[in-house]
ZANULO-901307 format. One record per residue (C-alpha): residue number from 1; residue in one letter; x negated, y, z. Coordinates in steps of 0.1 Angstrom, whole numbers. Each point is the difference from the previous one (the first is absolute). Example, Ala and Ser with C-alpha at 12.3 -4.5 7.8 and 13.67 -1.06 7.14 Angstrom:
2
@k: 1	r: A	xx: -123	yy: -45	zz: 78 .
@k: 2	r: S	xx: -14	yy: 34	zz: -7 .
//
This chain:
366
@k: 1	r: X	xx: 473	yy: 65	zz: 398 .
@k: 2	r: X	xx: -22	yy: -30	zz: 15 .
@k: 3	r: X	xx: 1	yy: -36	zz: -8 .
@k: 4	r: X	xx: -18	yy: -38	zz: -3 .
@k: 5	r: X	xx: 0	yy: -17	zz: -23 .
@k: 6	r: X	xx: -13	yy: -37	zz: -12 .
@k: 7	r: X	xx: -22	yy: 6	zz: -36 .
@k: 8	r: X	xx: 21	yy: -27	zz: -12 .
@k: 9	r: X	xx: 30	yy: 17	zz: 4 .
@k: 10	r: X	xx: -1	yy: 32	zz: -14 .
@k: 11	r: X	xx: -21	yy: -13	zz: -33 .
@k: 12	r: X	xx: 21	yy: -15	zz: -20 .
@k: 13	r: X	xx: 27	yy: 25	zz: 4 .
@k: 14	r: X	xx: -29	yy: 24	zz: -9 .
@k: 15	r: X	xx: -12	yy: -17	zz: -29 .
@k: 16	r: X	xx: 38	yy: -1	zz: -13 .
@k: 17	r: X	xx: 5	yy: 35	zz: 4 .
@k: 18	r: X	xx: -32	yy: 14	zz: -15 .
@k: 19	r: X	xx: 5	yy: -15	zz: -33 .
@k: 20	r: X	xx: 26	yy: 22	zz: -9 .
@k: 21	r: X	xx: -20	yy: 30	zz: 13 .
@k: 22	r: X	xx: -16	yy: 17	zz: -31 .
@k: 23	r: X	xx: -36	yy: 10	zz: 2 .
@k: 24	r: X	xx: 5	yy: 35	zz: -20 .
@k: 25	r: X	xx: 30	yy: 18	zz: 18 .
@k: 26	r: X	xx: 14	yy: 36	zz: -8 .
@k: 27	r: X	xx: 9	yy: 1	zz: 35 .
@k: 28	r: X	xx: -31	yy: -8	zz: 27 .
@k: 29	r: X	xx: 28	yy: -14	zz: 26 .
@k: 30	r: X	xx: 9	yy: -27	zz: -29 .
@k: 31	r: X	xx: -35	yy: -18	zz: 11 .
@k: 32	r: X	xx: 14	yy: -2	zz: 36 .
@k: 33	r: X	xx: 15	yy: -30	zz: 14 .
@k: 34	r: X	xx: 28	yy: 10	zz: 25 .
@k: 35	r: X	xx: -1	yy: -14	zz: 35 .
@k: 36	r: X	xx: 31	yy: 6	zz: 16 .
@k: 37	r: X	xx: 3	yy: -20	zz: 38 .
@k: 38	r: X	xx: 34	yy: -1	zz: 9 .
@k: 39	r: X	xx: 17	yy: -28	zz: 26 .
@k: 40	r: X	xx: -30	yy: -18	zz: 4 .
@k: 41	r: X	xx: -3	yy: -5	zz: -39 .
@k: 42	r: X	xx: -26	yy: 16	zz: -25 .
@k: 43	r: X	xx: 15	yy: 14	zz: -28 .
@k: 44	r: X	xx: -26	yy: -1	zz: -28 .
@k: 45	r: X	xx: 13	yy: 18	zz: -36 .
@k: 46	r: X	xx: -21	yy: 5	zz: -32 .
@k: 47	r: X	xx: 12	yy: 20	zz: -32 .
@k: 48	r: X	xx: -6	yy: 16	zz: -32 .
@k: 49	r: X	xx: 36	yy: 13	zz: -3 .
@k: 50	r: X	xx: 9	yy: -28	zz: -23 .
@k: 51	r: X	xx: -2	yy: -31	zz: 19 .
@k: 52	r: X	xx: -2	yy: -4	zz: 39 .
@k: 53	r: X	xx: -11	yy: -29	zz: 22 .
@k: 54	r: X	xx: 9	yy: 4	zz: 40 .
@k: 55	r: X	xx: -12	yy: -25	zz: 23 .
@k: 56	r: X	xx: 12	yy: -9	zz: 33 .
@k: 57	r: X	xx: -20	yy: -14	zz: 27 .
@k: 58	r: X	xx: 15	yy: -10	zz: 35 .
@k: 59	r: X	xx: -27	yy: 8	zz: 31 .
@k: 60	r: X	xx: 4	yy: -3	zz: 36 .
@k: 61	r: X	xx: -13	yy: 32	zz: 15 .
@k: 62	r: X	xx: -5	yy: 38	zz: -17 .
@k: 63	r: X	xx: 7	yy: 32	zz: -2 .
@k: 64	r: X	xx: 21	yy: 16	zz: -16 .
@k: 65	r: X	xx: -9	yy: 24	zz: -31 .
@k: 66	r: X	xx: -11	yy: 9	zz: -35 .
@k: 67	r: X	xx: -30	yy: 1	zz: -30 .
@k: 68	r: X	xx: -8	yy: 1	zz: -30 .
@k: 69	r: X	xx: -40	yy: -17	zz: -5 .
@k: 70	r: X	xx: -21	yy: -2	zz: -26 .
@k: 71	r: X	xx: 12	yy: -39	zz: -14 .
@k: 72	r: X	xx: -30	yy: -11	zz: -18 .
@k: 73	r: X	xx: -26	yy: 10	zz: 28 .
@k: 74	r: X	xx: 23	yy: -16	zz: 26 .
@k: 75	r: X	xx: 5	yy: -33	zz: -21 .
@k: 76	r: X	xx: -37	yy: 3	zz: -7 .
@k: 77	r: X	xx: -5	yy: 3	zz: 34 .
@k: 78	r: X	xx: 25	yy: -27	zz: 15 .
@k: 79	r: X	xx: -10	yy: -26	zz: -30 .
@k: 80	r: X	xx: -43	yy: 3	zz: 11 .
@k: 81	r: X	xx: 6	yy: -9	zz: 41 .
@k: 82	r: X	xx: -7	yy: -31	zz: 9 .
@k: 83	r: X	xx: 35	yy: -25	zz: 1 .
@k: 84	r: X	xx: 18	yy: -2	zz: 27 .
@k: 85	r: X	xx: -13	yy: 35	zz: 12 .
@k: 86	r: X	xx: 20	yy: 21	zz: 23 .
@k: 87	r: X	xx: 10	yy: 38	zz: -11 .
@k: 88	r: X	xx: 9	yy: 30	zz: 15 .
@k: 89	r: X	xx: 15	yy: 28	zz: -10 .
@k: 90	r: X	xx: 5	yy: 35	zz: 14 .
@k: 91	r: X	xx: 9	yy: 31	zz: -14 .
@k: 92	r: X	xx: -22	yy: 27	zz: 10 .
@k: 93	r: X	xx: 15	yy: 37	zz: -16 .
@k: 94	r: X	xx: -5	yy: -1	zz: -36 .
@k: 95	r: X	xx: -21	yy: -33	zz: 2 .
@k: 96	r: X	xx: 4	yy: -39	zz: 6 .
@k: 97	r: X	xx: -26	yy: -17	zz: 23 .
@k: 98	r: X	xx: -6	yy: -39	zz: -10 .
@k: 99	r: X	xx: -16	yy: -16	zz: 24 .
@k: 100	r: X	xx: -9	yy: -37	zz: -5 .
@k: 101	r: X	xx: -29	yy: -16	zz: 24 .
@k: 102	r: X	xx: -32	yy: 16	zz: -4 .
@k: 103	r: X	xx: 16	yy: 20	zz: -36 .
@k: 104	r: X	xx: 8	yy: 35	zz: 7 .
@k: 105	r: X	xx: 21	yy: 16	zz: -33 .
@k: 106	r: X	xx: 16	yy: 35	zz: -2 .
@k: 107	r: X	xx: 23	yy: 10	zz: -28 .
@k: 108	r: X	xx: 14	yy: 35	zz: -11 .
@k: 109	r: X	xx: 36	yy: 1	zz: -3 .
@k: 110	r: X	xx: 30	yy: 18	zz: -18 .
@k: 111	r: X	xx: 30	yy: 3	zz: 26 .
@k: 112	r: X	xx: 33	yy: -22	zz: -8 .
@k: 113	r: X	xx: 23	yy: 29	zz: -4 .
@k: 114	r: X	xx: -15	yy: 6	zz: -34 .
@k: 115	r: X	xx: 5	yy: -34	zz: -12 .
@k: 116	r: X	xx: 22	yy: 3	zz: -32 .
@k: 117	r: X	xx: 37	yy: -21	zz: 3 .
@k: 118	r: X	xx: 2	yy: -25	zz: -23 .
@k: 119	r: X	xx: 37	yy: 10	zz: -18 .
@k: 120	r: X	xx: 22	yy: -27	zz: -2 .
@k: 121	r: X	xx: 40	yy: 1	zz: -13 .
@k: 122	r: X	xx: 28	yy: -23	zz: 15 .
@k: 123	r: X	xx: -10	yy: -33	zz: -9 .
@k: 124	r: X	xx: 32	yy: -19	zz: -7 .
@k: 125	r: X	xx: -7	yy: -34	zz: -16 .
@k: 126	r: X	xx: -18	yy: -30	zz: 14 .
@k: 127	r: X	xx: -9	yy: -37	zz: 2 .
@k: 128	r: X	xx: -20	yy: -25	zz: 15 .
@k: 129	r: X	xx: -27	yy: -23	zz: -16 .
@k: 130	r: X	xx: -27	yy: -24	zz: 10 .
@k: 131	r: X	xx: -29	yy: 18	zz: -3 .
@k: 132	r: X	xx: -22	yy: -32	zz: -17 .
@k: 133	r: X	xx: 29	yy: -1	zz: -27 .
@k: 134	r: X	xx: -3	yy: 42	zz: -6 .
@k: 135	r: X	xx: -36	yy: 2	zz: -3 .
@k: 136	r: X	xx: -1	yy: -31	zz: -24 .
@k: 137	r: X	xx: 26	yy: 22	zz: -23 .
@k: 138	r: X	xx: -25	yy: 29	zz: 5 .
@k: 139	r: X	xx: -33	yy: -20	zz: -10 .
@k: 140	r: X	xx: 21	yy: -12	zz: -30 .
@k: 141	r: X	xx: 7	yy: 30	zz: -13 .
@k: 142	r: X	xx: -24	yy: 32	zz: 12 .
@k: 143	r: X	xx: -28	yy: -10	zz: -24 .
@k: 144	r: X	xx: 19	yy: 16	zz: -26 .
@k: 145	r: X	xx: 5	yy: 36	zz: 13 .
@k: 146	r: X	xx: -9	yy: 26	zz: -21 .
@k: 147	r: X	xx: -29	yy: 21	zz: 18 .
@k: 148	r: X	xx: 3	yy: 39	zz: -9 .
@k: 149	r: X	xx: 23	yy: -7	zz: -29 .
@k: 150	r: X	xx: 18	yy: 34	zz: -11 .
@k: 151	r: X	xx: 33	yy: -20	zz: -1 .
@k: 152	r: X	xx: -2	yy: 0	zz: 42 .
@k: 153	r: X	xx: 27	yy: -25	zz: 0 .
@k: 154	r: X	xx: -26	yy: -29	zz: -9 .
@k: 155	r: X	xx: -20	yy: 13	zz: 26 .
@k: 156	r: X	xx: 17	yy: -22	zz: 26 .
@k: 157	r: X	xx: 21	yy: -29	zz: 3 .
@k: 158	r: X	xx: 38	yy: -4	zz: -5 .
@k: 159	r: X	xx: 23	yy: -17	zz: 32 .
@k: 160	r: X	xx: 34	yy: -9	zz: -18 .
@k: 161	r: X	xx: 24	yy: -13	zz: 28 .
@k: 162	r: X	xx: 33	yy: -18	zz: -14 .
@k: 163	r: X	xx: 20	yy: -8	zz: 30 .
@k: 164	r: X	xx: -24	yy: -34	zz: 8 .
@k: 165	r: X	xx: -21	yy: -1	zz: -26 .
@k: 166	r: X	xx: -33	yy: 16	zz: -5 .
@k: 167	r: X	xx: -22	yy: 15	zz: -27 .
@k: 168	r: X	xx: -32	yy: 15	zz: -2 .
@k: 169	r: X	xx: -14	yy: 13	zz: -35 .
@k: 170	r: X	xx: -33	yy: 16	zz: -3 .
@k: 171	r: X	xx: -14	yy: 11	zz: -34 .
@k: 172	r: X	xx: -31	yy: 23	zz: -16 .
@k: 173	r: X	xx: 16	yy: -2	zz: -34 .
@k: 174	r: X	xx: -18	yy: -28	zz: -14 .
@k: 175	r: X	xx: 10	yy: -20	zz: 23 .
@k: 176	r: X	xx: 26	yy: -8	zz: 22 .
@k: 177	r: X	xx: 7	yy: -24	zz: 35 .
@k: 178	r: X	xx: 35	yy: -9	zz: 11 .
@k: 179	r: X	xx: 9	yy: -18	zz: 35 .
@k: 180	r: X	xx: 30	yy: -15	zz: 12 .
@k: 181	r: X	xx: 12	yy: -16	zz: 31 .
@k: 182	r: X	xx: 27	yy: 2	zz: 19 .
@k: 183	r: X	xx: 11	yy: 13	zz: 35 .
@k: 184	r: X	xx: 12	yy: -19	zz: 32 .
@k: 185	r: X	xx: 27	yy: 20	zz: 6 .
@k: 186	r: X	xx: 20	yy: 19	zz: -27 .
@k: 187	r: X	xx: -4	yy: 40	zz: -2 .
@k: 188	r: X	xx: 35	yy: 9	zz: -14 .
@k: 189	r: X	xx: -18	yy: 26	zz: -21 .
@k: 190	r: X	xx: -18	yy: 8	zz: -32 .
@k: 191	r: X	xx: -35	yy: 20	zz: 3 .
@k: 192	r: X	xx: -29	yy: 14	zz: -23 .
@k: 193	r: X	xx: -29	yy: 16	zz: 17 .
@k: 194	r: X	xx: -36	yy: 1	zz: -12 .
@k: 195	r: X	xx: -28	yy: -3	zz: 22 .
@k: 196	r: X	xx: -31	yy: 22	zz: -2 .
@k: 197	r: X	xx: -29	yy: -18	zz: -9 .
@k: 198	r: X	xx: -24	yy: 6	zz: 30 .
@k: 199	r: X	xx: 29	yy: -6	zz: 18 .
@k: 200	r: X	xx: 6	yy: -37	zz: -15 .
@k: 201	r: X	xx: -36	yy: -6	zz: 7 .
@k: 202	r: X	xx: -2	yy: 6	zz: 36 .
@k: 203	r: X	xx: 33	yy: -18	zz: 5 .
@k: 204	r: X	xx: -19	yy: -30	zz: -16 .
@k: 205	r: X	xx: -24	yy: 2	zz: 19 .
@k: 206	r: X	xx: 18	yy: 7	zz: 36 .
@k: 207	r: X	xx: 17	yy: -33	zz: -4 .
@k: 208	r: X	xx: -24	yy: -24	zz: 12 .
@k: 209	r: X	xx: 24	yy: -20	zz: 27 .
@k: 210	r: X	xx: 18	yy: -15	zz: -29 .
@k: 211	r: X	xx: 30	yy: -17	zz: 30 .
@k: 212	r: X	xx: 8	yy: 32	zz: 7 .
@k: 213	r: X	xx: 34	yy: 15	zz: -2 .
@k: 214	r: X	xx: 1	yy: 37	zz: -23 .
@k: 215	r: X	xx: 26	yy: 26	zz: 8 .
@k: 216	r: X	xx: 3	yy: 21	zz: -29 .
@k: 217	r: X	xx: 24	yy: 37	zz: -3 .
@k: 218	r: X	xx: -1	yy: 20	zz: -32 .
@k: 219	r: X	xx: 18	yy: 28	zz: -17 .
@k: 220	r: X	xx: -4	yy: 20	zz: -30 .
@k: 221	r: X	xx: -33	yy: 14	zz: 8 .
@k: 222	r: X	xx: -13	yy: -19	zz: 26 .
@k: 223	r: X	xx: -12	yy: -38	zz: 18 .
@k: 224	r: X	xx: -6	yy: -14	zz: 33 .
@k: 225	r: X	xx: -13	yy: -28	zz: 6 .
@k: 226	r: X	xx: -3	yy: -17	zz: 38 .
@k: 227	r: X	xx: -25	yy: -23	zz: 1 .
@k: 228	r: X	xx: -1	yy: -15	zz: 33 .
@k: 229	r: X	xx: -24	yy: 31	zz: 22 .
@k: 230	r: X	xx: -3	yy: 20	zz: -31 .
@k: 231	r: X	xx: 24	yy: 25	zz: -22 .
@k: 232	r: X	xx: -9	yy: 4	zz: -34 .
@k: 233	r: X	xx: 15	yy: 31	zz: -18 .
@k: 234	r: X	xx: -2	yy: 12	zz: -32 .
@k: 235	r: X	xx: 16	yy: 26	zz: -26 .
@k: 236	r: X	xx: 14	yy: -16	zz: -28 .
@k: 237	r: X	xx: -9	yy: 7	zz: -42 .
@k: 238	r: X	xx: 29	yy: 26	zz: -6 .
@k: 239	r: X	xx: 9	yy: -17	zz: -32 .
@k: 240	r: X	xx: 20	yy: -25	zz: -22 .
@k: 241	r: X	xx: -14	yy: -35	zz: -9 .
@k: 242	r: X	xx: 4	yy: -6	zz: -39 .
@k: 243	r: X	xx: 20	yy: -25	zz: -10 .
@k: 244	r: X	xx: -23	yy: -29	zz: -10 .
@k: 245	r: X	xx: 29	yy: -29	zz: -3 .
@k: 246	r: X	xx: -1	yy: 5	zz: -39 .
@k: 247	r: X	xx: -35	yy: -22	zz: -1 .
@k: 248	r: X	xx: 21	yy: -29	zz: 6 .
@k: 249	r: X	xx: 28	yy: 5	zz: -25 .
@k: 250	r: X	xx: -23	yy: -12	zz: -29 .
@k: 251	r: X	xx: -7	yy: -30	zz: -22 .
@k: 252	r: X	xx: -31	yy: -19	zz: 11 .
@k: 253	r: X	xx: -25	yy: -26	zz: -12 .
@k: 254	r: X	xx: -2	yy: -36	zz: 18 .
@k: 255	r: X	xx: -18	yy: -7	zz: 30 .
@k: 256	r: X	xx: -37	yy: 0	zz: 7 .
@k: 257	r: X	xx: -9	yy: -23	zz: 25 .
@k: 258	r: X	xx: -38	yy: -1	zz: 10 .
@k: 259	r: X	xx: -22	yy: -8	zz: 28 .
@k: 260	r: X	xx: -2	yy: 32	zz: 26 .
@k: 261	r: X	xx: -35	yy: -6	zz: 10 .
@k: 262	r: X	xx: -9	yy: -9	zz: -33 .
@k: 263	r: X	xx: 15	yy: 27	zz: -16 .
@k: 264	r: X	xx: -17	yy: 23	zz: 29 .
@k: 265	r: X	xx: -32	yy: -11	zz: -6 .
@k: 266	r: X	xx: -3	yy: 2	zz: -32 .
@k: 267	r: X	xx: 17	yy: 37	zz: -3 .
@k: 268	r: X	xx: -29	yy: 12	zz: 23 .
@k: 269	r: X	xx: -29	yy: -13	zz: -20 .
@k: 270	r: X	xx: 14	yy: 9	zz: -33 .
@k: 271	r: X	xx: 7	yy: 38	zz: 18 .
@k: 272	r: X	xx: -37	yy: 0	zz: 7 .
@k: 273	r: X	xx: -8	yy: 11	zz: -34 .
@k: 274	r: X	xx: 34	yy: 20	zz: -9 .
@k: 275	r: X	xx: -3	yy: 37	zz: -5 .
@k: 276	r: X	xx: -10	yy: 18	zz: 37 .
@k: 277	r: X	xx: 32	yy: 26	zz: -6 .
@k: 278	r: X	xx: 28	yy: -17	zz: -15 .
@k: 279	r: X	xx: -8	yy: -37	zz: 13 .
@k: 280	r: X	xx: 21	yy: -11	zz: -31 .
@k: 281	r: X	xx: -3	yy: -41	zz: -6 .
@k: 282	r: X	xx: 20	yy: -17	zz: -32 .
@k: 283	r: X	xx: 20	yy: -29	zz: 2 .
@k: 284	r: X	xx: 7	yy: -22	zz: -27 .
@k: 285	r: X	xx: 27	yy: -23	zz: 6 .
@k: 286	r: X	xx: 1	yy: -34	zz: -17 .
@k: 287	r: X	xx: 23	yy: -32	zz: 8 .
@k: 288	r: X	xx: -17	yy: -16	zz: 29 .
@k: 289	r: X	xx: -34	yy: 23	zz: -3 .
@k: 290	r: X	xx: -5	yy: 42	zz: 12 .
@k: 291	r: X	xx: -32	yy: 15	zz: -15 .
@k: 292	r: X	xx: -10	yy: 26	zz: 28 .
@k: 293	r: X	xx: -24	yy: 24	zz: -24 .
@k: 294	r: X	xx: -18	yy: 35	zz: 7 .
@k: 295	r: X	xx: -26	yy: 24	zz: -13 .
@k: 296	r: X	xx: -18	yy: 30	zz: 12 .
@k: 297	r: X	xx: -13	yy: 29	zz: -17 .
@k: 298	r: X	xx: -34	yy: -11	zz: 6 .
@k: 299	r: X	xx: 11	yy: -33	zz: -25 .
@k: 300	r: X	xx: 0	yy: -23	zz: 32 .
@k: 301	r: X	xx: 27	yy: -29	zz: -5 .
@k: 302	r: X	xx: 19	yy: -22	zz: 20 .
@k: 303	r: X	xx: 20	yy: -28	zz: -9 .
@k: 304	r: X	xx: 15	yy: -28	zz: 21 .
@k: 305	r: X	xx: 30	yy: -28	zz: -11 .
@k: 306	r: X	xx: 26	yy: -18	zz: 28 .
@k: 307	r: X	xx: 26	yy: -24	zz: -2 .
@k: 308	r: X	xx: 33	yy: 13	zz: 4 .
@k: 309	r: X	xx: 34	yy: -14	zz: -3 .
@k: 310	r: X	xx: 18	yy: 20	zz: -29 .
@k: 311	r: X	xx: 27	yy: -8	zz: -29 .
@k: 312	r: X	xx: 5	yy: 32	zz: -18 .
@k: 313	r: X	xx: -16	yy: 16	zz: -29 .
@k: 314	r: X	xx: -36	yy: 13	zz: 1 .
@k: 315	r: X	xx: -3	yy: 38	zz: 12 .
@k: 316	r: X	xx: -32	yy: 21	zz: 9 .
@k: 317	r: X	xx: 4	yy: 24	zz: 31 .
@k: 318	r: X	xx: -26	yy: 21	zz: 15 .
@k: 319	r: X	xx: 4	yy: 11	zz: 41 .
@k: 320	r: X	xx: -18	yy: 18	zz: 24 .
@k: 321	r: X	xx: -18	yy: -25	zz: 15 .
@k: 322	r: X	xx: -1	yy: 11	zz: 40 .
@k: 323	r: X	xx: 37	yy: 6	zz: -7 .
@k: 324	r: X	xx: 7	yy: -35	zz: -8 .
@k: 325	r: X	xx: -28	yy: -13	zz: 31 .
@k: 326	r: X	xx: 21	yy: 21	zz: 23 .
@k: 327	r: X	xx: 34	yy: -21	zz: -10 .
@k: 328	r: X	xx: -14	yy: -31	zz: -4 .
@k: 329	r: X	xx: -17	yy: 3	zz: 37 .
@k: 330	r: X	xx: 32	yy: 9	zz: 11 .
@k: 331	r: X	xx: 16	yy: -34	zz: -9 .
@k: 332	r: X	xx: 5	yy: -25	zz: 31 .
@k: 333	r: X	xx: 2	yy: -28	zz: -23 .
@k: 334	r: X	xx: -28	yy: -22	zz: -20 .
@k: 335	r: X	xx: 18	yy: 7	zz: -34 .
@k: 336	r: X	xx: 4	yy: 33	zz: -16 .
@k: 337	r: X	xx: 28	yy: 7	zz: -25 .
@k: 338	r: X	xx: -4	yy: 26	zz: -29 .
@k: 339	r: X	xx: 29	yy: 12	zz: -14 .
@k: 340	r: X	xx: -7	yy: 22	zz: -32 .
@k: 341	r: X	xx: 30	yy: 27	zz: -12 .
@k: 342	r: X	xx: 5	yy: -7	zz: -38 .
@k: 343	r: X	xx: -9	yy: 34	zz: -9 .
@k: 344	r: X	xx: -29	yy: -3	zz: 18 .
@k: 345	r: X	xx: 8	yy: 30	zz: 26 .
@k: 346	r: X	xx: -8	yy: -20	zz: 31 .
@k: 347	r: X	xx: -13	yy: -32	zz: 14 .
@k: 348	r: X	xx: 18	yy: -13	zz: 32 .
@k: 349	r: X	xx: -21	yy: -21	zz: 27 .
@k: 350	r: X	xx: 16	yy: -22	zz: 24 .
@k: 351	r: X	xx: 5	yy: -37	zz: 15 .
@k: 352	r: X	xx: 18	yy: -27	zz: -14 .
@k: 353	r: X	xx: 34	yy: -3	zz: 17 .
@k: 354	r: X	xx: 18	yy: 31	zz: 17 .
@k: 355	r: X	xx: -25	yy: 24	zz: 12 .
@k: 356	r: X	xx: 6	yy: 26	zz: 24 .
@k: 357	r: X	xx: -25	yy: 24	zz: -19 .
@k: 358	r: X	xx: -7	yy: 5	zz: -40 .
@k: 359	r: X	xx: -32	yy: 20	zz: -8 .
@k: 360	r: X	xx: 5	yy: 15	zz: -40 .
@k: 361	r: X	xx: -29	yy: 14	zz: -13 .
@k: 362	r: X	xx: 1	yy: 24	zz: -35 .
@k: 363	r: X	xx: -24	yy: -11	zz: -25 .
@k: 364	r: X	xx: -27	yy: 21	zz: -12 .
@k: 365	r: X	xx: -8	yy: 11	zz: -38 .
@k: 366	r: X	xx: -42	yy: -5	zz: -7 .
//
């Protein structure tokens, strides 16, 4: 295997690939990056047996052949020469020569044949989305994934496809994120998959041409996601969703209608002084006034009043309040709507108007 290569052109691809390589791996060859050179292409692919990226990159001259290399060292590597730099590659045995200039590197490698497939089943459903429009549904939502949460299913993010519309819902339990949007072209099915969390994160994060076109095949167990030079794969949260459309079959209180950035602002100083753990912050809810209110176990307080637009009877709430930051950062317009449940099970933030996305927080006891 020999090739050149332009520093420009294999970093990126590189830097896409190594993020879903873990640091700590059972098996050493899971560290590798493979290099496969096939057709005048390099075939880069990075794994930890749950999610995969492959990168494609289209040169003019090589040979033929295949690698597995140390990623980390060879990003390290690639990222440190100067830009615009000039690489090449040769396989020497069991090593790879980089030669760049007057910068000499040789790496130990692990041969290609003991590479581990990556298993994937048929994948029979699919659709195409803009990729601006999917990773706006993702940023909406992803913030609310459980992390390490023994009920696995919260520990990713749900992708409900009904014919052309589309859902995402993403919830820790406290909290809880729904999406929707619809498709250009109409799917002529019905789908429920959940996406692993790592998995939703490097998606959101591989979309950064927000014109281009996705490509994406699933089935029961897996996803496939083409995004222009890259494939993203991942194994998918063998699970069922639960049924969360009960929270809106409920009597609530009137609208709250306040000020985003006011409300912001004034949520973040006030949390300054709420307890480190729980983050808890009371609101008391009076026609046209809301009494943000907190207190540590050290006796700190905190206390701050806003204008709001209300006509219903007085209540007093408490909320996490980074829960509540989270939603209300999430809002693309200026005013912020709160809409209590009368029994005081959950408070759902959203815009004025039909909204594409409702954040509903659960209200804490302090």
């Amino acid at each position: 295997m020999k090739f050149n290569i332009n520093r420009e052109e294999i970093l990126t691809p590189l830097q896409q690939i190594v993020s879903v390589i873990e640091k700590r791996q059972t098996m050493p060859i899971l560290s590798n990056v493979l290099i496969v050179i096939n057709n005048n292409q390099i075939i880069l692919t990075g794994t930890d047996l749950e999610i995969q990226i492959v990168a494609r990159i289209n040169i003019t001259t090589a040979e033929s052949g295949s690698i597995t290399v140390p990623a980390r060292k060879l990003l390290d590597i690639c990222r440190l020469l100067p830009n615009g730099a000039e690489i090449k590659f040769e396989q020497q045995d069991e090593k790879i020569k980089i030669v760049s200039n007057r910068s000499r590197f040789s790496l130990s490698c692990l041969p290609a044949d003991n590479y581990p497939e990556f298993a994937e089943s048929e994948l029979e459903n699919q659709f195409f989305i803009n990729a601006g429009k999917f990773k706006k549904a993702l940023d909406k939502t992803l913030f609310c994934m459980a992390n390490q949460d023994v009920r696995y299913y919260l520990n990713g993010l749900l992708l409900n496809i009904s014919n052309s519309k589309l859902k995402l819902v993403a919830s820790d339990g406290h909290r809880l994120s729904i999406y929707e949007d619809s498709l250009d072209q109409a799917t002529g099915y019905e789908a429920r998959i959940i996406l692993p969390r790592k998995g939703v994160v490097e998606l959101s994060r591989l979309l950064d041409d927000l014109e281009a076109e996705l490509k994406i095949e699933f089935s029961g167990n897996n996803i496939r996601i083409f995004i222009k030079n890259l494939i993203f794969s991942a194994k998918l949260v063998d699970s069922k969703y639960p049924d969360f459309s009960k929270v809106f079959q409920q009597d609530f209180f009137d609208q709250i209608h306040i000020q985003k950035q006011i409300l912001k602002e004034a949520l973040t100083r006030v949390a300054i002084l709420s307890n480190e753990k729980f983050k808890g912050v009371t609101f008391d809810i009076t026609p046209d006034s809301l009494r943000i209110s907190t207190h540590n176990p050290e006796h700190d307080e905190a206390e701050e009043e806003l204008a709001i637009e209300y006509k219903g009877k007085p209540l007093s709430i408490a909320f996490n309040a980074q829960y509540l930051l989270d939603a209300v950062s999430n809002l693309d317009s200026e005013l912020a709507v709160l809409t209590i449940a009368s029994n005081a099970s959950s408070c759902f933030v959203d815009e004025p108007g039909d909204c594409a996305y409702k954040f509903i927080v659960m209200p804490m006891r302090l």
